[in-house]
Backbone bond lengths (Angstrom), bond angles and torsions (degrees), N, CA, C in turn:
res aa  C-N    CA-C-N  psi(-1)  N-CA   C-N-CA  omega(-1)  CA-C   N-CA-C  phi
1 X - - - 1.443 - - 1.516 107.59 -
2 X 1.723 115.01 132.49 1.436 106.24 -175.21 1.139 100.41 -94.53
3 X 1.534 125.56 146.87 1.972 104.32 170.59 1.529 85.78 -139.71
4 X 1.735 89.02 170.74 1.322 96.91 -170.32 1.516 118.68 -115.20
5 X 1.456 142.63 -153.61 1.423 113.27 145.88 1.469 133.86 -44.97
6 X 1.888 120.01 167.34 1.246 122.00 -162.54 1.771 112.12 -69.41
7 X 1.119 112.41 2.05 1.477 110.41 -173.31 1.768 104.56 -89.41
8 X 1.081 101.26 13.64 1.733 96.83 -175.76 1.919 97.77 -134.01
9 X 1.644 102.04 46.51 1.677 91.91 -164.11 1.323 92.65 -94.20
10 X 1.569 141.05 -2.13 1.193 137.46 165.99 1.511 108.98 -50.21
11 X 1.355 120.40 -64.15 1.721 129.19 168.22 1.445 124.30 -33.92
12 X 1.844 90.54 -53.62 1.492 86.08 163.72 1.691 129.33 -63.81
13 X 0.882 115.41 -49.63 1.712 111.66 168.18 0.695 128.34 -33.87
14 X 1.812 119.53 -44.31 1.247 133.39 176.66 1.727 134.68 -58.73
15 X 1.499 78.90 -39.71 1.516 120.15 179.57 1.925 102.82 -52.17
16 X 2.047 96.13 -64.14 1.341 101.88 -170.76 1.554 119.01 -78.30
17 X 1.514 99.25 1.65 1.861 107.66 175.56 1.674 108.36 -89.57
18 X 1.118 104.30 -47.33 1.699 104.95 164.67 1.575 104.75 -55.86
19 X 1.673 135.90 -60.56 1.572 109.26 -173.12 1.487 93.16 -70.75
20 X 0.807 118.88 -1.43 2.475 92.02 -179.71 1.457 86.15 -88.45
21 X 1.249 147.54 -52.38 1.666 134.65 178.28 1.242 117.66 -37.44
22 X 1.615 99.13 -60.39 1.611 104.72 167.27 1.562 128.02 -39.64
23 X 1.093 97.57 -63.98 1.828 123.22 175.86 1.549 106.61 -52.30
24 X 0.888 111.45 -27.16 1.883 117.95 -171.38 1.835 94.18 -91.19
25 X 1.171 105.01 -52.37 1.776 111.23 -173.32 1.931 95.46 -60.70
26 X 1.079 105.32 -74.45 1.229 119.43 -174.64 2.032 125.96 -44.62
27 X 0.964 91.34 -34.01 1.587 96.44 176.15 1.947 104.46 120.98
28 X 1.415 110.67 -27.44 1.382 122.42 -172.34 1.821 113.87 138.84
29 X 1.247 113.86 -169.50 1.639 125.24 163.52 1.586 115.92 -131.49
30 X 1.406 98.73 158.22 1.423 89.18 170.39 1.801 138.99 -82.23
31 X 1.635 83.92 -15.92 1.171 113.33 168.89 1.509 132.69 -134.37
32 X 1.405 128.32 -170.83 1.012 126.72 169.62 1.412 115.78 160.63
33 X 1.537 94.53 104.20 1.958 118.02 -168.03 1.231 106.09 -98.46
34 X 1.552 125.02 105.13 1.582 117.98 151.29 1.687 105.98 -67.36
35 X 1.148 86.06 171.86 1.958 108.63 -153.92 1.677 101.22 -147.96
36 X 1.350 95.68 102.41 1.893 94.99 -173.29 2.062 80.60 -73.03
37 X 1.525 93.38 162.64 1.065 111.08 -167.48 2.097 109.54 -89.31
38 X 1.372 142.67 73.06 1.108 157.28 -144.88 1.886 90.98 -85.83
39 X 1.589 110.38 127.32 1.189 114.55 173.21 1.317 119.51 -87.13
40 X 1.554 104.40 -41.07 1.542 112.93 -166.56 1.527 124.30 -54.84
41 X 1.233 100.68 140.08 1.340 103.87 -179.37 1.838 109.00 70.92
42 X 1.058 131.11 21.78 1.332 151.14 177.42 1.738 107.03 -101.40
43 X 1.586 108.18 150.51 1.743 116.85 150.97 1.726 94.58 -69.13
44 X 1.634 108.76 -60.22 1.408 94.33 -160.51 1.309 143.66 -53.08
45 X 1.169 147.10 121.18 1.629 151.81 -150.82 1.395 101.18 -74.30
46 X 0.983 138.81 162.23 1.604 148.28 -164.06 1.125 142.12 165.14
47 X 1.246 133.80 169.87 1.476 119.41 149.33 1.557 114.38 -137.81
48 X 1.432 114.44 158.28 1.346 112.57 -169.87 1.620 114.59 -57.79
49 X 1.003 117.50 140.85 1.254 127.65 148.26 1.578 114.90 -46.96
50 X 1.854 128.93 117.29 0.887 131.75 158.52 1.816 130.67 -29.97
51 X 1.086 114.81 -161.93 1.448 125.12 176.81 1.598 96.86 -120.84
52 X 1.109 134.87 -61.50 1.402 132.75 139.51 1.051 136.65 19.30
53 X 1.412 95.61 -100.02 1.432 123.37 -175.88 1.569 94.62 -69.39
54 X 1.646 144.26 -25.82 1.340 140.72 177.63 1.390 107.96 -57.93
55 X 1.718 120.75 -51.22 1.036 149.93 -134.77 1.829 89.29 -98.42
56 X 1.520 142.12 -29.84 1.185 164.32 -132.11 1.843 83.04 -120.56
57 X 1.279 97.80 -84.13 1.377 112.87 170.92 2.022 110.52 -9.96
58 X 1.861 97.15 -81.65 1.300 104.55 174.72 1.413 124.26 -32.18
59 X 1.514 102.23 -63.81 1.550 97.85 -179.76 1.575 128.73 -82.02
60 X 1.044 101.95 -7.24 1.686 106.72 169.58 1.667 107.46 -68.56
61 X 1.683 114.89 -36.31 1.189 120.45 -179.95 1.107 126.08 -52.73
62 X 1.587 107.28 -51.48 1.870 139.32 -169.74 1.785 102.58 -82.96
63 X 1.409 98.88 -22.16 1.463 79.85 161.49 1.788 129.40 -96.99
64 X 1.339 85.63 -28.69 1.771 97.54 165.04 1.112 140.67 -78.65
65 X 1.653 115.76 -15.34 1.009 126.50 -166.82 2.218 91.57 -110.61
66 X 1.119 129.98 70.03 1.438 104.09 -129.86 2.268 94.90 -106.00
67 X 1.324 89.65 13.63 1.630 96.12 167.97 1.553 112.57 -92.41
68 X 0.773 102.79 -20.97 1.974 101.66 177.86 1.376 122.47 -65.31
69 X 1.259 96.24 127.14 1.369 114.08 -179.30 1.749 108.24 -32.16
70 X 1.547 96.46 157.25 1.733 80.24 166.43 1.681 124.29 -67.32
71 X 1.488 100.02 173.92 1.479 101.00 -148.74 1.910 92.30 -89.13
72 X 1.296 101.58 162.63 1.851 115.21 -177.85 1.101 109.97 -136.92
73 X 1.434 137.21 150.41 1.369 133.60 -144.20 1.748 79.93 -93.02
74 X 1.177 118.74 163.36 1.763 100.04 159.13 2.013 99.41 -133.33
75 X 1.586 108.74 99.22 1.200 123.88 -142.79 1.456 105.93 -64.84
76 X 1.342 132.61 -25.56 1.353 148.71 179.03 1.952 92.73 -50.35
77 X 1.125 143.63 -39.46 1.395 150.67 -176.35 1.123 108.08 -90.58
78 X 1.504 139.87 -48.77 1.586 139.58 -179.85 1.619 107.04 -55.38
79 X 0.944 128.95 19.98 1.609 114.90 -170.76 2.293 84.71 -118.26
C-alpha cells in the first residue's frame, strides 16, 4: 500500500477496510508492505511522509489487518 502524508488518512482507512474484506473473503496474504509515499526524483508533487505518521501507519496496519503473518522488515525501504 502506497500512502502519502497524514492529511489523506481518510484513503488510508479505506484502503485498509477494502484489504480486511479481501483478507476475510480470501483466507488472508502472505504479505503486506506499506510504502511511505517518496517524491524525489518524481513528476508527482508531494511531501514526505513523516517518521511518525510511517511508524502510526505500521501499527494501525498490524492491528487491522490482524491475519498477517508476522511482520518482516522489507530492507530495500529501511534505507
Amino acid at each position: 500500500m502506497l500512502f502519502r502524508p497524514s492529511r489523506e488518512l481518510a484513503r488510508r482507512v479505506d484502503h485498509l477496510s477494502r484489504l480486511r474484506q479481501l483478507q476475510d473473503r480470501s483466507g488472508g496474504f502472505q504479505a503486506f508492505i506499506p510504502l511511505a509515499f517518496q517524491p524525489d526524483n518524481t513528476r508527482v508533487r508531494g511531501e514526505r511522509v513523516g517518521g511518525v505518521d510511517a511508524l502510526k501507519t505500521l501499527a494501525i496496519s498490524r492491528l487491522y489487518l490482524d491475519k498477517l503473518p508476522p511482520y518482516q522488515a522489507y530492507w530495500v525501504m529501511l534505507a
